[in-house]
N, C-alpha and C positions, 0 to 999 in steps of 0.2 A: 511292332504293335501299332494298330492304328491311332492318329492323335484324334483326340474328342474335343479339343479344345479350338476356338475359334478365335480368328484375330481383333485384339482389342476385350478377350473377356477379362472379366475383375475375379481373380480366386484369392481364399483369406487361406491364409496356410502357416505352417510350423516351420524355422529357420533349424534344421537337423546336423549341416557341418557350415564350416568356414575355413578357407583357404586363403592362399596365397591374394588369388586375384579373384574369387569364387565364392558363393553364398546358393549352398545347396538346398534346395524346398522339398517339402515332406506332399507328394502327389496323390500320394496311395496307389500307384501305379507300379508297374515294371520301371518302366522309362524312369531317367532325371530329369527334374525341371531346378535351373539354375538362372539366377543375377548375375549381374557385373559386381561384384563388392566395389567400386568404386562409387556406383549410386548411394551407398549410405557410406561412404568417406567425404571427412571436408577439407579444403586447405591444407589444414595441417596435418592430414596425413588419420586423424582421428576414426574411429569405426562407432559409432551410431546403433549400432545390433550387438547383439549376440545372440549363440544357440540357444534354442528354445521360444523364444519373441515368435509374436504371431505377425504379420505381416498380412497386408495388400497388397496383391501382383497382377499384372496383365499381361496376358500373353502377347509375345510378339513373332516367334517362328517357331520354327523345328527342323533340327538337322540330324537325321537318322532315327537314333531312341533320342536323341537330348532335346528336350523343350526350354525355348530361350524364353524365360520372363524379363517384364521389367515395372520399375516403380513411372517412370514417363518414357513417352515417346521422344526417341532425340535422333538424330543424326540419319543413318542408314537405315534405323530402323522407322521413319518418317516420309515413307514412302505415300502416295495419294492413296493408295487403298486402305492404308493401316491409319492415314490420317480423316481419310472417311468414317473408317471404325471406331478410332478416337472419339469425333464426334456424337457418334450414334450413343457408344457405352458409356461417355463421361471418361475416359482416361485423360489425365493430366500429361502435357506436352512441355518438352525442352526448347526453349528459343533463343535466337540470338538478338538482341535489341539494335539494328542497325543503325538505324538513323530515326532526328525526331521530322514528321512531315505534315500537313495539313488535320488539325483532329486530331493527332496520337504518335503513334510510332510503326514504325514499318518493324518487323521481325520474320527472321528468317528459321523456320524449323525444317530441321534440314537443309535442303536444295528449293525447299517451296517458300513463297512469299508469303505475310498475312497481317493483318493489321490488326492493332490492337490500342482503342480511342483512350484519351488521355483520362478517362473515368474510370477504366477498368484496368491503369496501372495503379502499382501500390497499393495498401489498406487504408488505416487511419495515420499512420505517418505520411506528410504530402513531404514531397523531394521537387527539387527544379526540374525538370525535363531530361536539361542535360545532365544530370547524374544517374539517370536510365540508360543513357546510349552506351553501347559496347556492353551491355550486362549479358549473363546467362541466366535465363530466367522461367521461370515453369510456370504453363497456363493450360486453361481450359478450355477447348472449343467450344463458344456460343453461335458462332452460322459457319456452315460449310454451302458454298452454294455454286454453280457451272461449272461440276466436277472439279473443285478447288482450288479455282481462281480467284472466288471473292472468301476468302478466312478470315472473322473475326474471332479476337482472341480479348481473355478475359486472364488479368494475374491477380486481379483484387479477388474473387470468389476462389481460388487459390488460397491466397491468407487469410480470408476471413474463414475458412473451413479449417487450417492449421488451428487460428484461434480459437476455433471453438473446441475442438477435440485435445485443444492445454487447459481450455476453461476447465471442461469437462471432465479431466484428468486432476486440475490443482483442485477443483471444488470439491474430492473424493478425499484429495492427501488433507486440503487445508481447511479444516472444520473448527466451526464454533468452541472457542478454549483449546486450540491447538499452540503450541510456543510454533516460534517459527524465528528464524533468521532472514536478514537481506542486509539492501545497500541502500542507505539514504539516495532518492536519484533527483527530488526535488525538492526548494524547501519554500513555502507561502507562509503569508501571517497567521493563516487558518490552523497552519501545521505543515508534516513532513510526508512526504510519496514515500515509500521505501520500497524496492524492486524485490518481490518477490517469486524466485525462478520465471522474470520475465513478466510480471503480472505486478501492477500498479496499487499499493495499497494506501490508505490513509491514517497516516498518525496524528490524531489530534491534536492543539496542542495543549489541550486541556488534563491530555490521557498520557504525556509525556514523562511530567514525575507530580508526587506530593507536594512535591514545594512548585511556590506559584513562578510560572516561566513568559517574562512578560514579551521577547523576541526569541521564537524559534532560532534562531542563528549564534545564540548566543552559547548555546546549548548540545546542538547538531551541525555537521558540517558535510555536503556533497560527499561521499563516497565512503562516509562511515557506516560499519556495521553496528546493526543493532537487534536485539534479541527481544521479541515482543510476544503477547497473547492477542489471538485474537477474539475480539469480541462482540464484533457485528460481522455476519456475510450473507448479502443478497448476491449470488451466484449472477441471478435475469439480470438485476441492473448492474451487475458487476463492480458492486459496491462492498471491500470490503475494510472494516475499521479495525485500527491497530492497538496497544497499550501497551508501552513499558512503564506505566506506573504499577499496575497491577503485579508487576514482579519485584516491584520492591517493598521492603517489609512497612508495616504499617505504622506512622511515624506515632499512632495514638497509643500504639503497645507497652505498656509499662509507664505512662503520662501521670496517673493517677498515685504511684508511688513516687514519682518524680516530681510533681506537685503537688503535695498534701495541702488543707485548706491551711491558711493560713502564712504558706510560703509567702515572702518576699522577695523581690526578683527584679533588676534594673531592664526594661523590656524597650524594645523599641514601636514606636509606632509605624504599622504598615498602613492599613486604612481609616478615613475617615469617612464616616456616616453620620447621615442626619442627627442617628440616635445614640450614636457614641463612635469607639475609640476602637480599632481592632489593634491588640498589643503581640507581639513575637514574641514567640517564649522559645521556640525549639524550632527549627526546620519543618516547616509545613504545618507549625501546631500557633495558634491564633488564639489567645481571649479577648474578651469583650467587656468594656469599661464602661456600663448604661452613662448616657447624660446625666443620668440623674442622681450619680453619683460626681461630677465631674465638681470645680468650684469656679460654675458661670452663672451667667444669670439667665435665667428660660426664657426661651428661644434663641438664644446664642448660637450664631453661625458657626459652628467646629469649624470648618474647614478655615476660617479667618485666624481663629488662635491655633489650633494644632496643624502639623501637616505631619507627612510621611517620613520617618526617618528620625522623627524626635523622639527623644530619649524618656522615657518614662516610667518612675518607678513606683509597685503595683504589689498587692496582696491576691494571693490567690482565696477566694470567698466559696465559691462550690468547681466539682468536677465533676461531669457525667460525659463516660466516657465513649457511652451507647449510642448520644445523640454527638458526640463530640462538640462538646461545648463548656466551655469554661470562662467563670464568673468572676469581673476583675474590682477591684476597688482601690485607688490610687492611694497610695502612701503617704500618712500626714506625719512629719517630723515630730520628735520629742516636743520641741522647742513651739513647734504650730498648736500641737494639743495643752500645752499649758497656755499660751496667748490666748488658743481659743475658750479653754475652761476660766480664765483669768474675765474673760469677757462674757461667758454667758451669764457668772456670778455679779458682775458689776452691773449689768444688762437682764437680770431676770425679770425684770417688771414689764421692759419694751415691748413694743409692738412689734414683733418680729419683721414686720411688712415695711416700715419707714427707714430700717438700714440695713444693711446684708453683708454678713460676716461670711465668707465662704466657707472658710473653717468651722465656725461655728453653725453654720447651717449641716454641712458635710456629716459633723460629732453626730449634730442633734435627729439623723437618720435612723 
């Protein structure tokens, strides 16, 4: 049967058997068209396909009925003519990385020479030179020129085409409110990277958990798994944001029977603000002590008398659990409220303004 197919075309086809050494393609033909199965094995021996998978192939010969495809041009099959046709149709070529030489790198595909300038090795990971040389490596011809003695070669439009066709793959699997697993790969003050099949995401570190996380590091560590939602993805800018707080249960649930109004509760203090006190009551759960409850005198700098970590004991006054906010009022001892009632009775005539009973002012709210 005659072959219809020309050297260096691109056919999309159906992966039908697999063999031994062999990856048979669905032609619609009499004839077979088969691969090397070593082209989609790596290292360790691993297979990359299976039956069914649709594929990209270029033809590269024909011997009798069998028509030889392949995923690049490498070796024998890198002849001037078929690396002519390479160029013409965009097939992606196998090189050897020789040596590094003026500009870039010398590479050998096949028996032929070609050069490939130090800009169009690698993507966005940059590597020293010498960790290119002796590589096997697959590119694109960008010039073919006096019948293929001048060959420039391009590896970076190589990978940045892999990555967009994973982009373009993860943006389908990895959608808005998707769970998703990886591996911590980075950790910044901003937050955590975590590797996503390859693909670089951000955990905030705001979105890490309910309770406040003042050092990512303290919290996450390099090569840990973690199971997150996500919750932002700009696919274009390839921005996509993470949340394991979101999977955990919401620390206000049940807060309200937990604090009825009027609880008392030895709290500590987390934050100081202008206008009062933020007190800890539970894991990630905060009330709020106004100033103007406190027993200072107006415009007293809090942060001079309280700090973070003192101990403070507190009545719980309202809970709204909608706005999550809860209303705190510091706790006057037995002993304080009779002093103070002791003293606004000896003292009822006074001018409020000429002495200041803390307690007594606090009562008389």
């Amino acid at each position: 049967m005659k072959n219809q197919f020309e050297p260096g075309q691109m056919v999309e086809t159906t992966i039908v058997a697999i063999s031994s050494d062999t990856v048979f393609i669905d032609l619609g033909l009499k004839s077979e068209g088969f691969v090397d199965k070593s082209e989609f094995t790596d290292d360790e021996g691993n297979v990359s396909i299976k039956e069914g998978d649709r594929i990209k192939v270029y033809f590269a010969s024909a011997t009798r009925d069998e028509l030889h495809f392949t995923t690049k041009l490498a070796g024998q099959n890198a002849g001037k003519d078929m690396l002519e046709s390479a160029f013409q149709n965009g097939v992606p070529v196998e090189g050897h990385v020789t040596q590094e030489i003026k500009g870039g790198f010398e590479v050998m595909v096949g028996s032929t020479r070609a050069f490939c300038p130090y800009s169009q090795m690698g993507y966005r990971e940059r590597k020293e030179p010498a960790e290119y040389v002796g590589k096997h490596l697959t590119f694109k011809i960008q010039e073919y020129k006096n019948e293929g003695k001048n060959i420039v070669l391009s590896n970076r439009v190589i990978l940045a085409a892999e990555a967009e066709e994973k982009k373009a793959a993860l943006a389908q699997k990895l959608q808005l409110g998707s769970i998703v697993k990886g591996t911590v790969s980075r950790i910044e003050s901003y937050g955590a990277f975590v590797n996503i099949e390859g693909f670089e995401a951000l955990l905030p570190v705001s979105e890490i958990s309910h309770v406040h996380v003042n050092d990512v590091h303290d919290v996450l560590k390099i090569g840990q798994e973690v199971e997150a939602k996500i919750i932002r993805a700009d696919w274009t800018k390839e921005k996509v944001s993470l949340s394991t707080k979101e999977l955990e249960a919401d620390p206000w649930d049940g807060i309200k029977a937990k604090f009825p109004v009027g609880t008392k509760i030895a709290g500590k203090i987390s934050r100081v603000a202008d206008f009062g006190l933020f007190i800890n009551l539970a894991p990630a759960v905060d009330g709020l002590v106004h100033i103007s409850k406190l027993p200072v005198e107006r415009n007293t700098n809090l942060k001079k008398v309280y700090k973070p970590g003192d101990s403070l004991a507190v009545t719980v006054d309202r809970v709204d659990t909608d706005e999550k906010r809860i209303s705190l009022s510091p706790v006057v001892s037995s002993e304080e409220e009779v002093n103070a009632a002791e003293y606004q009775k000896a003292h009822a005539s006074d001018d409020d303004g000429e002495t200041y009973n803390p307690f007594a002012a606090l009562l008389k709210k």
